[in-house]
C-alpha positions as CSV (number, residue, x, y, z in Angstrom):
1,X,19.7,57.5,89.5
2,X,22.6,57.0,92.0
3,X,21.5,59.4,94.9
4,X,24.6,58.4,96.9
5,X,28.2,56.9,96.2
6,X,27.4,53.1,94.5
7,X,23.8,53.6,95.8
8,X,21.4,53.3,92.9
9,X,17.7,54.1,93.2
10,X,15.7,52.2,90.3
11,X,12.4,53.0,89.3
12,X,9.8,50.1,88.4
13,X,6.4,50.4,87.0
14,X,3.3,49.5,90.3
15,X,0.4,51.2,87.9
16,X,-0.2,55.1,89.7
17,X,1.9,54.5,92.1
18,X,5.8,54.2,92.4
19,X,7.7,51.1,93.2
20,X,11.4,52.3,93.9
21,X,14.4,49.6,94.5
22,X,17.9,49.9,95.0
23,X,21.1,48.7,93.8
24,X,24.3,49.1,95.8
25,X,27.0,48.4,93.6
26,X,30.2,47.8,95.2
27,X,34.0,46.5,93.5
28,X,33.5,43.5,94.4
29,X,29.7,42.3,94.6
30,X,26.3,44.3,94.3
31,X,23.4,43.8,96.8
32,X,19.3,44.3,95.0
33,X,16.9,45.3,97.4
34,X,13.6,44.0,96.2
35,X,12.2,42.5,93.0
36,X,9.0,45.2,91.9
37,X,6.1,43.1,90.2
38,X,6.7,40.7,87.8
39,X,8.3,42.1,84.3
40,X,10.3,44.9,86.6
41,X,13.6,42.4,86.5
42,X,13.5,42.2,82.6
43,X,11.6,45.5,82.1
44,X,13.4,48.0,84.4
45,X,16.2,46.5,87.0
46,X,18.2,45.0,83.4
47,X,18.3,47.7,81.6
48,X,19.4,49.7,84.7
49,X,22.4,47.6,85.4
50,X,23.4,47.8,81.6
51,X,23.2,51.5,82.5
52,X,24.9,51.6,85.0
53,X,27.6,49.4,84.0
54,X,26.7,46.2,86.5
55,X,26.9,42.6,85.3
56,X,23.8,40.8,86.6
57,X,26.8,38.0,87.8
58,X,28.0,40.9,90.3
59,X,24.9,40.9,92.2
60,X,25.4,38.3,95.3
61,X,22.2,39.2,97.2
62,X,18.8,40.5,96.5
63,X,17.0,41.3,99.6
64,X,13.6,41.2,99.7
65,X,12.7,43.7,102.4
66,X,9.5,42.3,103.4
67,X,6.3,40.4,102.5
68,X,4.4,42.1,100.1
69,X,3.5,41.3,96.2
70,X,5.3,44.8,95.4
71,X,8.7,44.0,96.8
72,X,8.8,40.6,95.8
73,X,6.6,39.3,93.1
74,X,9.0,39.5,90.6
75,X,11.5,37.1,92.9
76,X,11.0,34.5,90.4
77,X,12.8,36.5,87.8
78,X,15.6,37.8,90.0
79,X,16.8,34.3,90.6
80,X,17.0,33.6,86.7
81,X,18.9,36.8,86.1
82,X,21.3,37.1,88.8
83,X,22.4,33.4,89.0
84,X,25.5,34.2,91.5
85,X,23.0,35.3,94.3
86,X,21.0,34.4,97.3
87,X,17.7,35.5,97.8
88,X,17.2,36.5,101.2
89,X,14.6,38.1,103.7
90,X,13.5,38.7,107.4
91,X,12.6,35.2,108.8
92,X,9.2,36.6,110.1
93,X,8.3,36.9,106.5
94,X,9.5,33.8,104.7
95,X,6.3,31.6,104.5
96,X,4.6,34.9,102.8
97,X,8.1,35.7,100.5
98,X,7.8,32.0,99.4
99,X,4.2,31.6,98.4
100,X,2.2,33.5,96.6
101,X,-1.0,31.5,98.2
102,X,0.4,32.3,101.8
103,X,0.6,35.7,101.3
104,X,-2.8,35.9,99.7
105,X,-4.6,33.9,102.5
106,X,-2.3,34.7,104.9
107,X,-1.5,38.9,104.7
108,X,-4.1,40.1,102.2
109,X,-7.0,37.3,103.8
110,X,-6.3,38.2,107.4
111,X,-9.3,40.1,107.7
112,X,-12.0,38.0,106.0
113,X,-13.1,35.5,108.6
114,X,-13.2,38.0,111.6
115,X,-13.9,40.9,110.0
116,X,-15.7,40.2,106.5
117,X,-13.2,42.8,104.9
118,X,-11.8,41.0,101.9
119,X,-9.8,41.7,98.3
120,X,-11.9,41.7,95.1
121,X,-12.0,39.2,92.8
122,X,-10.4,42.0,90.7
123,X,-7.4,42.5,93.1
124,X,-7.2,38.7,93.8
125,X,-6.7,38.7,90.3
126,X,-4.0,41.4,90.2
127,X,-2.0,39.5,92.7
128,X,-2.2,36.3,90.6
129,X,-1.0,38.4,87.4
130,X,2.0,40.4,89.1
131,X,3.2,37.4,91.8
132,X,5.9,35.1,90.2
133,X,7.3,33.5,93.7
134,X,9.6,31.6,94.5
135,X,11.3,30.4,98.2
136,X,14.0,32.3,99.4
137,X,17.9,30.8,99.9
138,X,18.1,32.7,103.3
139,X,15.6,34.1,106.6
140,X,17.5,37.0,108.1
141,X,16.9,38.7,111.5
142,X,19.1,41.4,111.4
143,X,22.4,42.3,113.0
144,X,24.3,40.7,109.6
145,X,27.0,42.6,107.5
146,X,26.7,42.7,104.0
147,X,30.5,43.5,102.5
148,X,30.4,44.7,98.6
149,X,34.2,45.2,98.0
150,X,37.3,48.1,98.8
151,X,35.7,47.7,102.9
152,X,32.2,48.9,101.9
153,X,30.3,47.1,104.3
154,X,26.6,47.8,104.7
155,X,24.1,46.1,107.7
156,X,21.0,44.6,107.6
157,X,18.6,45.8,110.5
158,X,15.1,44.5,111.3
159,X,12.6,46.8,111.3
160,X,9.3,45.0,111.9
161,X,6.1,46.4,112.0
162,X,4.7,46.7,108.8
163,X,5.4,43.4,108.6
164,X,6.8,40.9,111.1
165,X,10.2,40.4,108.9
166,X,10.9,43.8,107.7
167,X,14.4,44.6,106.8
168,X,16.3,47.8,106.4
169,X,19.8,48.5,105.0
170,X,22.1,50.9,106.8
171,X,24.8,51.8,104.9
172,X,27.2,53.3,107.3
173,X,29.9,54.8,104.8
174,X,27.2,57.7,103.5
175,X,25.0,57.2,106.4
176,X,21.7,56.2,103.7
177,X,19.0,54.3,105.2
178,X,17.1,51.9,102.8
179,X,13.9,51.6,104.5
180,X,11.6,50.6,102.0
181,X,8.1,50.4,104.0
182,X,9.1,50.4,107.3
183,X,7.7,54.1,107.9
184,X,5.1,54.8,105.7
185,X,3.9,59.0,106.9
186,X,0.5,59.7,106.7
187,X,-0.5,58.2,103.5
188,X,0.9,56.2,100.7
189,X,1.2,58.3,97.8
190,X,0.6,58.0,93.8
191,X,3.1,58.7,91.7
192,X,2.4,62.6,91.4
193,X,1.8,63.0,95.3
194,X,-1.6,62.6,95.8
195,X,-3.0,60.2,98.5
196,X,-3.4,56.7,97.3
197,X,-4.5,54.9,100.8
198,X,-3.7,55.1,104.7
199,X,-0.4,54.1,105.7
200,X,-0.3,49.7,106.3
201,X,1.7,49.0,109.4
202,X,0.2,46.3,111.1
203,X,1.8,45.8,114.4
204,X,1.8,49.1,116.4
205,X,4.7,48.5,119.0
206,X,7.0,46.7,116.3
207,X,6.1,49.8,114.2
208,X,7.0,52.6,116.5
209,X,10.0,50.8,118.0
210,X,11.5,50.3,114.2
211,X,10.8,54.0,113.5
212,X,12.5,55.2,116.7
213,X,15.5,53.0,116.0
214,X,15.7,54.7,112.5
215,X,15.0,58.1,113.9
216,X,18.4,57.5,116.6
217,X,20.4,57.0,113.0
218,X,19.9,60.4,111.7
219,X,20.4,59.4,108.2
220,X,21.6,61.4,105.4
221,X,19.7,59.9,103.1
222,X,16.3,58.0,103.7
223,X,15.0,56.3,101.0
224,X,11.8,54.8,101.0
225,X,10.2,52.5,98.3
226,X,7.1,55.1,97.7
227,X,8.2,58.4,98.6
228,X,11.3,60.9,96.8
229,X,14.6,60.2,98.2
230,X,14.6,62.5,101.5
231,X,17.7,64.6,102.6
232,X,18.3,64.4,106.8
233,X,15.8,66.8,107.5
234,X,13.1,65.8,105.6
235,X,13.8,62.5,106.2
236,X,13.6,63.2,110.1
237,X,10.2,64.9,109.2
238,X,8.9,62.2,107.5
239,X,9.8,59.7,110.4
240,X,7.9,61.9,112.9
241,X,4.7,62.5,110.8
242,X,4.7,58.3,110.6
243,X,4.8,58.5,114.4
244,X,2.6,61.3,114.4
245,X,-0.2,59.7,112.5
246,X,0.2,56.0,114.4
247,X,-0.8,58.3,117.6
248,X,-3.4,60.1,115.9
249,X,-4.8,57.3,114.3
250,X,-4.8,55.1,117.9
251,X,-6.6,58.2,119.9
252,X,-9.5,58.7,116.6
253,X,-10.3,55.0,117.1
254,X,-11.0,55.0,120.7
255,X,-12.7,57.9,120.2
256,X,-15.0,56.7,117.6
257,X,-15.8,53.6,120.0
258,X,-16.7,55.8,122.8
259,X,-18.8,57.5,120.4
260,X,-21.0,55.0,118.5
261,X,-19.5,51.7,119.6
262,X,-19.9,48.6,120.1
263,X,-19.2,48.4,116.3
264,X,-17.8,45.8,113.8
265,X,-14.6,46.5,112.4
266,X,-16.4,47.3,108.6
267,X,-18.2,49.9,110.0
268,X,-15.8,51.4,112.0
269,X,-13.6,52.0,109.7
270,X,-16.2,53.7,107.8
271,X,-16.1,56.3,110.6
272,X,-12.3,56.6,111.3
273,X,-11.1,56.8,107.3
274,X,-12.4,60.5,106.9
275,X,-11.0,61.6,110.1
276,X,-7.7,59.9,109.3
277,X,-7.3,60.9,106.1
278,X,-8.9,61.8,102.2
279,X,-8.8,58.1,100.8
280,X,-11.8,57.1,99.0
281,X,-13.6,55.3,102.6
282,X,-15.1,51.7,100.6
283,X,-12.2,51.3,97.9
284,X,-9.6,51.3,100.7
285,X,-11.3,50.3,103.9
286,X,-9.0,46.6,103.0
287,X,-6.0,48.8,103.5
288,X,-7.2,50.7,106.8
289,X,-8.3,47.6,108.5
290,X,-4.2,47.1,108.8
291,X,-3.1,49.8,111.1
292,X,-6.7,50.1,112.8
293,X,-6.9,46.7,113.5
294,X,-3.3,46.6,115.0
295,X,-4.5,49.5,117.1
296,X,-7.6,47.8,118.2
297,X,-5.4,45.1,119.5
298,X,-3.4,47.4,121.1
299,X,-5.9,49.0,122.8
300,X,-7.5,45.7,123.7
301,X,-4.1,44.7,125.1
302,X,-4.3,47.7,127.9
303,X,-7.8,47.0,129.3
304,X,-9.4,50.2,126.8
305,X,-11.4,48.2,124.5
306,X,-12.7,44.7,124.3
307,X,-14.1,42.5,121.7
308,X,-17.3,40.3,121.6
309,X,-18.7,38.5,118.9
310,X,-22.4,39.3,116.7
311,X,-24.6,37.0,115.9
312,X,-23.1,36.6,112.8
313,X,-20.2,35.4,114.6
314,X,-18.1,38.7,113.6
315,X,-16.1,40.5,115.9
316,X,-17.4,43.5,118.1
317,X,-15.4,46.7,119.3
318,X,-16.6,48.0,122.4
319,X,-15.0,50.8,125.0
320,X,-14.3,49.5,128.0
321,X,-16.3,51.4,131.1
322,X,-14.1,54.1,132.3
């Protein structure tokens, strides 16, 4: 679907859920943003080209916007089929964008030791089925220029948060933000709009300093990797419900401390996911420790909360005395 001059949104299969990428497709180059899981290159991204009329030797770049299996596990793929191009993305993420072990022990295993909140052998296996890796060309930090032909030029901004790397492509010339993940609302959705699990930002500053930089673009277009394509206004709603629920979600956790703390992290998480939202608490409580866990710190950071350790040499959440 092109949803805006040479701006192509492409569809690629993440089981319930949608994994959108995009194709800007200029005179004189084409720039990919994100892989999908492995088989979307051969299964959906070809096919689209041959659609759209786009030899795979046109494309010059495929950004990977930031360090998750999603976005990049089919990298492997990309680099076979578009020979002409550089794989790039934000140098915060490059250890993760290269290895499918790093990003496993690293991003997905960050919570294990401290926490004792881990993936499923079932999901570890997942990951090792959809992530075909391989190390990027460039690490970008934003601030470069991206020129696809007939002075189409388009810029790459970093918009951490959800990751420490994240990038975003602002395309000037129709005023279209490529986000992918860098605002994520209130919840990440399935396919047909339902609620699939909290929204994954990790670092809480990064997060609501990228969405405030997107909000001061008033884009036209904001396209996200999980959500429709969103017109200004509903795009400008969707930035403030992300802010919206990072506040929310920020003020429930104190308040849950003050309530029944000092708690582990496990259990509460137990308490905040109902308040927060209507995931399923124990099949997503991996996802939640993400943006709870970067408020904790945050908190923690300002003298409201501090951590101890149990005897099991987890970590303890406790309000500070007021």
């Amino acid at each position: 679907m092109e949803v805006a001059p040479g701006i192509h949104r492409i569809e690629t299969p993440l089981g319930e859920r949608r994994c959108s990428v995009y194709l800007l497709a200029g005179p004189e180059a084409a720039l990919l943003v994100d892989t999908g899981v492995a088989g979307a290159v051969t299964g959906s991204i070809l096919p689209a080209l041959a659609e759209i009329g786009v030899a795979s030797e046109a494309v010059r770049l495929v950004l990977i916007s930031h360090a998750d299996i999603d976005h990049c596990g089919d990298a492997a793929a990309a680099k076979r089929a578009f020979p002409r191009a550089l794989l790039a993305c934000g140098r915060g993420d490059m250890c993760e964008v290269a290895s499918l072990e790093a990003m496993v022990e690293g991003r997905y295993g960050q919570f294990a030791a401290d926490h004792a909140i881990a993936d499923s052998a079932e999901t570890k296996a997942w990951y090792q089925e959809v992530g075909h890796f391989t190390a990027p060309d460039l690490g970008l930090t934003g601030g470069e220029t991206v020129s696809l032909g007939d002075d189409w030029e388009v810029h790459i901004l970093h918009t951490p948060g959800h990751s420490r790397g994240h990038l975003t492509v602002w395309d000037p010339r129709s005023r279209t933000a490529v986000i992918a993940d860098a605002a994520l609302g209130r919840t990440v959705p399935t396919a047909s709009g339902d609620p699939a699990f909290p929204p994954t930002y990790r670092d809480v500053e990064p997060y609501l300093g990228s969405i405030g930089r997107l909000e001061a673009l008033r884009p036209e277009l904001l396209l996200t990797s999980h959500e429709p394509t969103m017109s200004r206004d509903d795009g400008m709603a969707f930035l403030a419900e992300s802010r919206a629920f990072a506040e929310t979600a920020e003020m429930v956790t104190l308040d849950a401390l003050r309530e029944a703390g000092p708690l582990r992290t496990a259990d509460l998480l137990r308490i905040v996911g109902p308040r927060l939202g209507p995931w399923p608490v124990e099949a997503t409580l991996g996802a939640l420790a993400f943006p709870v866990v970067g408020h904790l710190e945050r908190l923690e950071d300002r003298g409201r909360i501090r951590r101890t350790r149990g005897a099991d040499e987890l970590v303890v959440w406790e309000a500070a005395p007021v």
